[in-house]
GUROMI-517838 format. One line per field, with one value per atom (N, C-alpha, C, O): residue in one letter; z, x, y. Coordinates in nm, 4 decimals. Each point is the difference from the previous one (the first is absolute). Example, Ala and Ser with C-alpha at 12.3 -4.5 7.8 and 13.67 -1.06 7.14 Angstrom:
<recs>
residuo <- c(A,A,A,A,S,S,S,S)
c3 <- c(0.7800,0.0000,0.0000,0.0665,-0.1385,0.0060,0.0730,0.0169)
c1 <- c(1.3190,-0.0890,0.0900,0.1036,-0.1386,0.0820,-0.0770,0.0509)
c2 <- c(-0.5690,0.1190,0.1200,-0.0019,0.1069,0.1190,0.1090,0.1108)
</recs>
This chain:
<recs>
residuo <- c(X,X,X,X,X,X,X,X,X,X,X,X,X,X,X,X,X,X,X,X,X,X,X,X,X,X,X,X,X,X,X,X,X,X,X,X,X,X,X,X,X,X,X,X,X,X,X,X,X,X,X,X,X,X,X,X,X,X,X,X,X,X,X,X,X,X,X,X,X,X,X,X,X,X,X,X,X,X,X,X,X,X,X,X,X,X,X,X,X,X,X,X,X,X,X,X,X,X,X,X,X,X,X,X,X,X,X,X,X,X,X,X,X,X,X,X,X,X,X,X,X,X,X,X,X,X,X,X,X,X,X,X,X,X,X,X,X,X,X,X,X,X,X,X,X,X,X,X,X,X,X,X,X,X,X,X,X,X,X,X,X,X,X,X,X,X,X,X,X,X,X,X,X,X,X,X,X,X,X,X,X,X,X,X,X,X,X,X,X,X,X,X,X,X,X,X,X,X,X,X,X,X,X,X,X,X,X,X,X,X,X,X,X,X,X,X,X,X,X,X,X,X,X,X,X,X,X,X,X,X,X,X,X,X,X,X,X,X,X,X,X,X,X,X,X,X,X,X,X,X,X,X,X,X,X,X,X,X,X,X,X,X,X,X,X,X,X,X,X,X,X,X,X,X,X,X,X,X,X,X,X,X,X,X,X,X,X,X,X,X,X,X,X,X,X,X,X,X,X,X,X,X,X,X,X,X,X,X,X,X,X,X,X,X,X,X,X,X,X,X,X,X,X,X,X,X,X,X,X,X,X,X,X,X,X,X,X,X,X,X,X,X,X,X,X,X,X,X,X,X,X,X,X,X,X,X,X,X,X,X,X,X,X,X,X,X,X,X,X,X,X,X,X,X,X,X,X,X,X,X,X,X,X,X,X,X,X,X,X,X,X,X)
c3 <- c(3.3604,-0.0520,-0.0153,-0.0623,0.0972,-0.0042,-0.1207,-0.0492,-0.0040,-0.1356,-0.1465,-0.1007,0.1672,-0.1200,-0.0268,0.0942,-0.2061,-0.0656,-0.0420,-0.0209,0.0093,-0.0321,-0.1264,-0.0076,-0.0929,-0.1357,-0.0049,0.0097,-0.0202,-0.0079,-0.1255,-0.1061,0.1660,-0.1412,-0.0396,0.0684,-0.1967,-0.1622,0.0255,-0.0060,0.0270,-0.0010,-0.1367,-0.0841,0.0800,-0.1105,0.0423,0.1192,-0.2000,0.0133,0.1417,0.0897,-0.0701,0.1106,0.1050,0.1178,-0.1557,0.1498,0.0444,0.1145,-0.2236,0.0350,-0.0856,-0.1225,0.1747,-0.1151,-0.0968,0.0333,-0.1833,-0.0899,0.0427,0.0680,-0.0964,-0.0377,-0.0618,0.0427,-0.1623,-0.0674,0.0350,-0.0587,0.1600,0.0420,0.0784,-0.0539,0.1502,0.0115,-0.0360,0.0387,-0.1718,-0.1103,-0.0741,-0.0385,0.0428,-0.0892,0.1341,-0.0515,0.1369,0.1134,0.0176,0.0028,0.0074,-0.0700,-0.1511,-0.0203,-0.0477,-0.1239,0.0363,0.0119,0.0031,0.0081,0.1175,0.0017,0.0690,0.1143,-0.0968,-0.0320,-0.0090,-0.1013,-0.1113,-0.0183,-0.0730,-0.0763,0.0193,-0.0898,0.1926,0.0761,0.0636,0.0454,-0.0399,0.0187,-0.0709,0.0396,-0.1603,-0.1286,-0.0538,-0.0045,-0.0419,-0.0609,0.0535,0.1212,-0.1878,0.0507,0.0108,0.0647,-0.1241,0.0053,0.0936,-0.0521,0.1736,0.0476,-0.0072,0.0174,-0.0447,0.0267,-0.1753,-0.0393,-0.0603,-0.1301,0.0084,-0.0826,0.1980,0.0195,0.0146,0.1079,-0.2389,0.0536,-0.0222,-0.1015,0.1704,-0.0262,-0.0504,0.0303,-0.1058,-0.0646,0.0537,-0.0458,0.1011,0.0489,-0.0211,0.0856,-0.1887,-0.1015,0.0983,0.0415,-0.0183,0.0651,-0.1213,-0.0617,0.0394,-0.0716,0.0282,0.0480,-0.0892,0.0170,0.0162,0.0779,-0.1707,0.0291,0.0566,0.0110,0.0364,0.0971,0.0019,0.0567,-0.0744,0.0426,-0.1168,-0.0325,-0.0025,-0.0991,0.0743,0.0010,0.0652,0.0277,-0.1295,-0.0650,0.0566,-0.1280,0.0597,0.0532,-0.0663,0.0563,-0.1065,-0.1177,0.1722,-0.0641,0.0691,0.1216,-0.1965,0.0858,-0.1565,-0.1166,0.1887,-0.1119,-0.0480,0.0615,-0.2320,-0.0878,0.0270,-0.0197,0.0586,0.0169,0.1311,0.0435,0.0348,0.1151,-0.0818,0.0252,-0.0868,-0.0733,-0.0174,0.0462,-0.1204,0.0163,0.1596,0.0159,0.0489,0.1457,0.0387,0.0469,-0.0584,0.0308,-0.0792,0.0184,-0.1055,-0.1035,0.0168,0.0024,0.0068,-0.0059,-0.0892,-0.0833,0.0935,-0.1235,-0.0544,0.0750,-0.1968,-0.0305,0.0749,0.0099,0.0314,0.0669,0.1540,0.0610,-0.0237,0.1332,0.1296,0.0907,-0.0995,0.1008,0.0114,0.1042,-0.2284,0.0134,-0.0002,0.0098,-0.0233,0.0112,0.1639,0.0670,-0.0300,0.1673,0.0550,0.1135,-0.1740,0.0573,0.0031,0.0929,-0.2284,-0.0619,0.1228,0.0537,-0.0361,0.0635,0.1709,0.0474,0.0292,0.0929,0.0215,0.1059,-0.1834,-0.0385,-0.0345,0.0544,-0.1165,0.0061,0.1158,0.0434,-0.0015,0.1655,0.0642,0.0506,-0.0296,0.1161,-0.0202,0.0889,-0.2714,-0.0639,0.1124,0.0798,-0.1352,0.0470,0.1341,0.0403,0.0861,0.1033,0.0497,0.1032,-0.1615,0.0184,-0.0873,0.0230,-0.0993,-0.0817,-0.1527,-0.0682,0.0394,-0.1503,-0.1003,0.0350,-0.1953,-0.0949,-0.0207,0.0009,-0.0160,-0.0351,-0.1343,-0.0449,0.0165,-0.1315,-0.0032,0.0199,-0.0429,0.0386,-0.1560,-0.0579,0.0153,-0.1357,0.0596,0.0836,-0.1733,-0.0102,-0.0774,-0.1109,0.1347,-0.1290,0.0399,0.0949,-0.1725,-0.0001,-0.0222,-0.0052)
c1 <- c(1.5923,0.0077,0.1436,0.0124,0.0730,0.1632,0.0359,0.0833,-0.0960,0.0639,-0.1148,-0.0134,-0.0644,-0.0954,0.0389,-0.0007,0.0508,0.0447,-0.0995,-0.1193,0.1861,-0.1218,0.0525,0.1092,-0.1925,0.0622,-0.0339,-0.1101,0.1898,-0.0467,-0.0170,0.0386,-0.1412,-0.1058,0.0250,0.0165,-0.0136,0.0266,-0.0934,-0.1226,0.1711,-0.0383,0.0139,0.0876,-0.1823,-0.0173,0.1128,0.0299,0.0429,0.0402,-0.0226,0.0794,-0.1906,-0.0685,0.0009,0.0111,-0.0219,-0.0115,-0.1092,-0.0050,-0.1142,-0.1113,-0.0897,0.0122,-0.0914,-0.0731,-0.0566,-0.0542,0.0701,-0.1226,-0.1252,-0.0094,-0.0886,-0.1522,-0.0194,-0.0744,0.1473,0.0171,0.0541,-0.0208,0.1004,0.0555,-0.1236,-0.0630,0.0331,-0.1985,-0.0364,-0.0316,0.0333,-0.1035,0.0608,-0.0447,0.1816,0.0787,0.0056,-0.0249,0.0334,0.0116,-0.1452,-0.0004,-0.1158,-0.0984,-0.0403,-0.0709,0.1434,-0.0374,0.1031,-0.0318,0.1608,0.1331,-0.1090,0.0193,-0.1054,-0.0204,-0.1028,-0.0179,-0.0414,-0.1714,0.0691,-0.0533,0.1998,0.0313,0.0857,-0.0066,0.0913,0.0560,-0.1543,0.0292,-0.1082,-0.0958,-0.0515,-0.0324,0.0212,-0.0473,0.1019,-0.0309,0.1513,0.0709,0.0780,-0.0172,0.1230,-0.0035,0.1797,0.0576,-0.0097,0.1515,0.0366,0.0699,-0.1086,0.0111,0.1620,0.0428,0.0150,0.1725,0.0050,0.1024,-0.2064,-0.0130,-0.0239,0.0435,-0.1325,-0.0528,0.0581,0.0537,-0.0494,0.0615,-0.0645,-0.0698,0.0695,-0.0598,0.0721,0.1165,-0.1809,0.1112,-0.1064,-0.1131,0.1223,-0.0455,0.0242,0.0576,-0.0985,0.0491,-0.1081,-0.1050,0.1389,-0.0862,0.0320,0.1065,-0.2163,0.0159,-0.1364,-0.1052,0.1338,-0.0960,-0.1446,-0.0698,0.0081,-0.1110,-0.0772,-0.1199,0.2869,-0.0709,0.0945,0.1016,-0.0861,0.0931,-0.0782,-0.1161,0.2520,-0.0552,0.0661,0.1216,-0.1568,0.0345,0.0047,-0.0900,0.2186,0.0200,0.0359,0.1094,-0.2139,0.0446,0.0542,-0.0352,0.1340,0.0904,-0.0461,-0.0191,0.0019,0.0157,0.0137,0.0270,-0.0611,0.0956,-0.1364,-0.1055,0.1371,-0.1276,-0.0833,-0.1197,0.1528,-0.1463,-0.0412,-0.0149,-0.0096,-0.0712,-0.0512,-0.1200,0.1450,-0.0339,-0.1525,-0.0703,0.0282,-0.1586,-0.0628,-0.1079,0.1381,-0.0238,-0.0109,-0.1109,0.2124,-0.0198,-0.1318,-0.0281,-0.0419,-0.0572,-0.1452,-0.1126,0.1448,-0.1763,-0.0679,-0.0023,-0.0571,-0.1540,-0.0517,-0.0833,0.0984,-0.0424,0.0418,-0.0901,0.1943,0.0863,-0.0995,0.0041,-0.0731,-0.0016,0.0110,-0.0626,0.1536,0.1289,0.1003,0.0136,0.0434,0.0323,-0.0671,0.0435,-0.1473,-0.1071,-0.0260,-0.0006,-0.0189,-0.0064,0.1218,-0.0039,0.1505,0.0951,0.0008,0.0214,-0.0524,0.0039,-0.0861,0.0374,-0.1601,-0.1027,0.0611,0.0038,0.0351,0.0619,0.1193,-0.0004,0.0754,0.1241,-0.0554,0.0680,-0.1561,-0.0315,-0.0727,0.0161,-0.0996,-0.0885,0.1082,-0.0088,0.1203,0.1108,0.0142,-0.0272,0.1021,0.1021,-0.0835,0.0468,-0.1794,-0.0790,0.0063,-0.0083,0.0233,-0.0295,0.1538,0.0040,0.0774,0.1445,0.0241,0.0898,-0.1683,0.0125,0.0957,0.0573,-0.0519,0.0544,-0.1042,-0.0901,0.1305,-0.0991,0.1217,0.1230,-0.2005,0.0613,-0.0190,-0.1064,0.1771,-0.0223,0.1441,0.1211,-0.1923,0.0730,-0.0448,-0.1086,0.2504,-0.0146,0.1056,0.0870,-0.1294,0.0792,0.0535,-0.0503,0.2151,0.0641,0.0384,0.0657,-0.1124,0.0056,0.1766,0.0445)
c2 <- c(-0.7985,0.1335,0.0478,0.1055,-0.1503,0.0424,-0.0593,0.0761,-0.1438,-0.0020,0.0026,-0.0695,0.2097,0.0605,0.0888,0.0793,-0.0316,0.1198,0.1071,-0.0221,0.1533,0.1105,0.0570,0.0563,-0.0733,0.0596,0.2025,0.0542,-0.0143,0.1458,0.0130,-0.0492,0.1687,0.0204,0.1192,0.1010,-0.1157,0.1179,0.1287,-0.0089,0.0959,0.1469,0.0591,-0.0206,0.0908,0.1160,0.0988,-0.0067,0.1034,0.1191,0.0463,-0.0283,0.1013,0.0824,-0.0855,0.0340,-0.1364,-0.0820,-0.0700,-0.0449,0.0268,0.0375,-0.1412,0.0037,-0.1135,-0.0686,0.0924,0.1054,-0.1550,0.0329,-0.0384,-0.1021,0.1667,-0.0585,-0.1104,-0.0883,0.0814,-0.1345,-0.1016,-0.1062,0.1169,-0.1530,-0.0591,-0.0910,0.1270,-0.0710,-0.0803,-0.1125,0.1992,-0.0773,-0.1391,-0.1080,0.1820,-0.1340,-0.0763,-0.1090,0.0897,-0.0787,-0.1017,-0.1230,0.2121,-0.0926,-0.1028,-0.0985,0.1696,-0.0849,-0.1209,-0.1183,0.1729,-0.1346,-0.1096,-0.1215,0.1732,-0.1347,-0.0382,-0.1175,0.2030,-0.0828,-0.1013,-0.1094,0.1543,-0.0482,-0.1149,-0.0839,0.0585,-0.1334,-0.0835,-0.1107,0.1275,-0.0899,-0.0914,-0.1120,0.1602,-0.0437,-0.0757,-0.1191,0.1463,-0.0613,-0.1053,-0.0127,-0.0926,-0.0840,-0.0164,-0.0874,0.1665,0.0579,0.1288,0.0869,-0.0714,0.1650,0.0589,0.1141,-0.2189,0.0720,0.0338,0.0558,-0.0875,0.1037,0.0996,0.0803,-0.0372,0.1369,0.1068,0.0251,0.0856,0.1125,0.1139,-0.0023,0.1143,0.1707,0.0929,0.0258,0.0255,0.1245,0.1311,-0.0157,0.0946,0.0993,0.1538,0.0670,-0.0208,0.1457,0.0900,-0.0491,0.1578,0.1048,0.1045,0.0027,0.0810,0.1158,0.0903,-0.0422,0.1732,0.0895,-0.0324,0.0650,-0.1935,0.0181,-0.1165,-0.0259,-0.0642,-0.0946,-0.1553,0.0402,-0.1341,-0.0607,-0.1329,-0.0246,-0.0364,-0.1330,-0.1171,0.0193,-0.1398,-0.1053,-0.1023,-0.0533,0.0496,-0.1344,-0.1573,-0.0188,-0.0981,-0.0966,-0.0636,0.0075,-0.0785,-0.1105,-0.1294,-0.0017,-0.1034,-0.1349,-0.0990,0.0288,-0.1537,-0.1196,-0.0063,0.0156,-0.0518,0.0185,-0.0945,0.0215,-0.1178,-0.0860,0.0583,-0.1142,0.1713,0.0776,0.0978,0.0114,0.0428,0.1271,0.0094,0.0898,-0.1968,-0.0533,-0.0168,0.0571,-0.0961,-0.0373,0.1742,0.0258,0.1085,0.1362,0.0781,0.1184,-0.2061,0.0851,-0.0833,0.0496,-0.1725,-0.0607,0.0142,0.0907,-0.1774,0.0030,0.1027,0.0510,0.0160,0.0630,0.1454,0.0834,-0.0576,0.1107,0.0231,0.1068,-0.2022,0.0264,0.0066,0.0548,-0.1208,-0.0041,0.1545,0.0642,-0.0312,0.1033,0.1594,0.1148,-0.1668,0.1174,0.0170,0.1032,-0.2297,0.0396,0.0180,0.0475,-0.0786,0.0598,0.1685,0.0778,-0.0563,0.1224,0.0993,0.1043,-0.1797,0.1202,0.0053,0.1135,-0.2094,-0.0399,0.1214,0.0628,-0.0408,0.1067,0.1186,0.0870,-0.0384,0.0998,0.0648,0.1141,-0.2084,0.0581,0.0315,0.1119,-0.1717,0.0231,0.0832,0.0807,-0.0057,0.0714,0.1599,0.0813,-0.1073,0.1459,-0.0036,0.1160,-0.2237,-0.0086,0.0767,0.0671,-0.0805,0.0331,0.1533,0.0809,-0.0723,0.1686,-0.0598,0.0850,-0.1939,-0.0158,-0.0753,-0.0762,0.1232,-0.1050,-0.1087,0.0070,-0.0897,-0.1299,-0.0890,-0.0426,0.0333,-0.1332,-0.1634,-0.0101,-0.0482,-0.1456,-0.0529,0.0023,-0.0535,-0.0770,-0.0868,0.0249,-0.1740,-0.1440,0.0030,0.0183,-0.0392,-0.0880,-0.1425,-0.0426,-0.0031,-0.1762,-0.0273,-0.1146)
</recs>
């Protein structure tokens, strides 16, 4: 344990987690599961008035692997993020860019 480092962690303004980091915190673990590049994986995380948009980035051939057959893969990401979003008091929406 002596030569484990502690990375300090990124505060909002106030001081305070968003609601939305949660959520993006769940999708980033659902979405490094699936894919087969995780150091492609990135979140873009916009909050606004009427609720917060998670944009994933990852390397295009995973892109299919985030979306599944017939979008249902990302449909259960999708519904997964929204139960939280409300469990936490935010709406949520999650779109892929390949």
């Amino acid at each position: 344990m002596a030569n484990e480092t502690i990375e300090p962690i990124e505060e909002t303004a106030t001081g305070m987690e968003m609601p939305s980091d949660k959520v993006a915190d769940l999708v980033e673990y659902i979405v490094c599961g699936l894919v087969s590049n995780d150091d492609a994986v990135s979140l873009d995380v916009t909050d606004g008035p009427e609720g917060a948009l998670i944009e994933v980035s990852c390397a295009e051939e995973d892109a299919g692997r985030i979306i599944g057959r017939r979008g249902r893969t990302i449909k259960a990401i999708r519904t997964l993020a929204r139960a939280l979003g409300s469990r936490v008091g935010t709406s949520v929406e999650v779109e892929v860019l390949g």
